[in-house]
C-alpha positions as CSV (number, residue, x, y, z in Angstrom):
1,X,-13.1,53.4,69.8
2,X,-9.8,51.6,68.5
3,X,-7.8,53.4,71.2
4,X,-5.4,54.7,68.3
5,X,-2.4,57.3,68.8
6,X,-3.8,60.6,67.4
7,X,-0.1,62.1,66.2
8,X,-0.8,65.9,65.5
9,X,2.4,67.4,63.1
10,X,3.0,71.0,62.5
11,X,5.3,71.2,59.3
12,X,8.0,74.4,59.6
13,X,10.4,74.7,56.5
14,X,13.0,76.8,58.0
15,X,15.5,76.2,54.7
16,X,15.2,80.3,54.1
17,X,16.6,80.6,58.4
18,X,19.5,78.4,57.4
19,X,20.3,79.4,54.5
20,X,20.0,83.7,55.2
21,X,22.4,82.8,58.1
22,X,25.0,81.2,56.0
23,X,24.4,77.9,58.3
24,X,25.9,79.1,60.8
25,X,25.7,78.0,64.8
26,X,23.0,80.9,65.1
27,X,21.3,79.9,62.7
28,X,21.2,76.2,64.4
29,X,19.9,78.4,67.9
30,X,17.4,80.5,65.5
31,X,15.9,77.4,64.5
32,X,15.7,75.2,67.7
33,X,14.0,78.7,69.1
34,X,11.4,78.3,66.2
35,X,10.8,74.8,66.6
36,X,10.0,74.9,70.4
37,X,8.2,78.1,70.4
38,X,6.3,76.0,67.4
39,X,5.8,73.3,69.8
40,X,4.7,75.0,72.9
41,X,1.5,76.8,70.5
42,X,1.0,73.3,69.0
43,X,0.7,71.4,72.1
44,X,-1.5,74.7,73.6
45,X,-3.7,74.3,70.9
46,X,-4.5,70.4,71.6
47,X,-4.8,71.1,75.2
48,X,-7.9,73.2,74.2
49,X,-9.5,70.2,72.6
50,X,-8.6,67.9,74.9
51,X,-12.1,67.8,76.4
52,X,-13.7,66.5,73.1
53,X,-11.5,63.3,72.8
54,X,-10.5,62.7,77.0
55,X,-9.3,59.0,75.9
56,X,-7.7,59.5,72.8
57,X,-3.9,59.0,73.1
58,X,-2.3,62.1,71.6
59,X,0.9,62.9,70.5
60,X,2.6,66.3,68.8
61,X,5.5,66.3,66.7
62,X,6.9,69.8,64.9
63,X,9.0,68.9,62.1
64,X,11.8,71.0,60.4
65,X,10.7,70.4,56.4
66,X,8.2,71.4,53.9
67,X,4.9,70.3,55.0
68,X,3.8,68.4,52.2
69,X,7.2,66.3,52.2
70,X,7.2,66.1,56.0
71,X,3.2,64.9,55.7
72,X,3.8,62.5,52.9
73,X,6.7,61.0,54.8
74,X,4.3,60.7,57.7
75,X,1.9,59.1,56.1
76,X,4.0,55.6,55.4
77,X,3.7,54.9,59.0
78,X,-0.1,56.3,59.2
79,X,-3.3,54.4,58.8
80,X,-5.3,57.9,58.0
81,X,-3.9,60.9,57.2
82,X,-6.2,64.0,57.8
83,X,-5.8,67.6,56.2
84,X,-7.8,70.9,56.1
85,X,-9.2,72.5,53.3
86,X,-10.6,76.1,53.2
87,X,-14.6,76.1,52.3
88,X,-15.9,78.1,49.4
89,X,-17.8,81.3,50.2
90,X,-20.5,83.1,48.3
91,X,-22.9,81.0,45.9
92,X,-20.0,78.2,45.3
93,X,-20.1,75.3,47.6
94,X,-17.2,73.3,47.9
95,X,-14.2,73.4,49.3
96,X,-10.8,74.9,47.9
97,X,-7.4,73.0,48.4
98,X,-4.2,74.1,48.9
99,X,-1.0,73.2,47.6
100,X,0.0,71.1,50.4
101,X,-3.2,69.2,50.2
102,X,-3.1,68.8,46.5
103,X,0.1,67.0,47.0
104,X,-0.8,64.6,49.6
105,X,-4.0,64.0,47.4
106,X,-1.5,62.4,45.4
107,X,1.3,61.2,47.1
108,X,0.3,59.7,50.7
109,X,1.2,55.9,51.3
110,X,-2.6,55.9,53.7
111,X,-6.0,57.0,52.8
112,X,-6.5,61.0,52.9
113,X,-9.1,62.5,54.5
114,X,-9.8,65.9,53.9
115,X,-11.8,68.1,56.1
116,X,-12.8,72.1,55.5
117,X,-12.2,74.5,58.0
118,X,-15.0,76.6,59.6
């Protein structure tokens, strides 16, 4: 309704890449592989749902970081952050959170908004 950019970011800490390849210019190569191949399944992914939001404005981003410090930095240029949370089976209801979530629960700049998974 507000026309907003929808910016979808997929989070890849590849520290352990870099730092089991001494730094090296491979280990530069190994990563830029990861992030594209990243980047090619993210952007598949939003293509599927592309027929449930035809005017929304979308862009993708993979970032090289941990995802909660990559999301939290995010969310000081964000008016809404959104994040997943896995639902509850058995008799519980609810919704579990992760550790990612737990930290943007208390660290983003923008309201949180937290949705459970199917």
């Amino acid at each position: 309704r507000r026309t907003a950019l929808l910016r979808v970011i997929s989070a890849h800490d590849l520290t352990e890449i870099r730092s089991a390849l001494d730094d090296t210019p491979e280990a530069h190569e190994v990563c830029a592989g990861a992030l594209a191949e990243a980047s090619l399944e993210l952007n598949r992914r939003v293509k599927e749902r592309e027929d449930r939001c035809a005017h929304t404005r979308v862009n993708t981003e993979v970032l090289d970081g941990p995802a909660s410090a990559v999301l939290t930095a995010a969310s000081h240029h964000a008016d809404l952050l959104i994040a997943g949370a896995q639902r509850l089976d058995g008799e519980r209801r609810g919704v579990r959170i992760g550790p990612t979530t737990h930290t943007l629960l208390r660290h983003t700049a923008c309201p949180l908004l937290i949705v459970p998974h199917r």
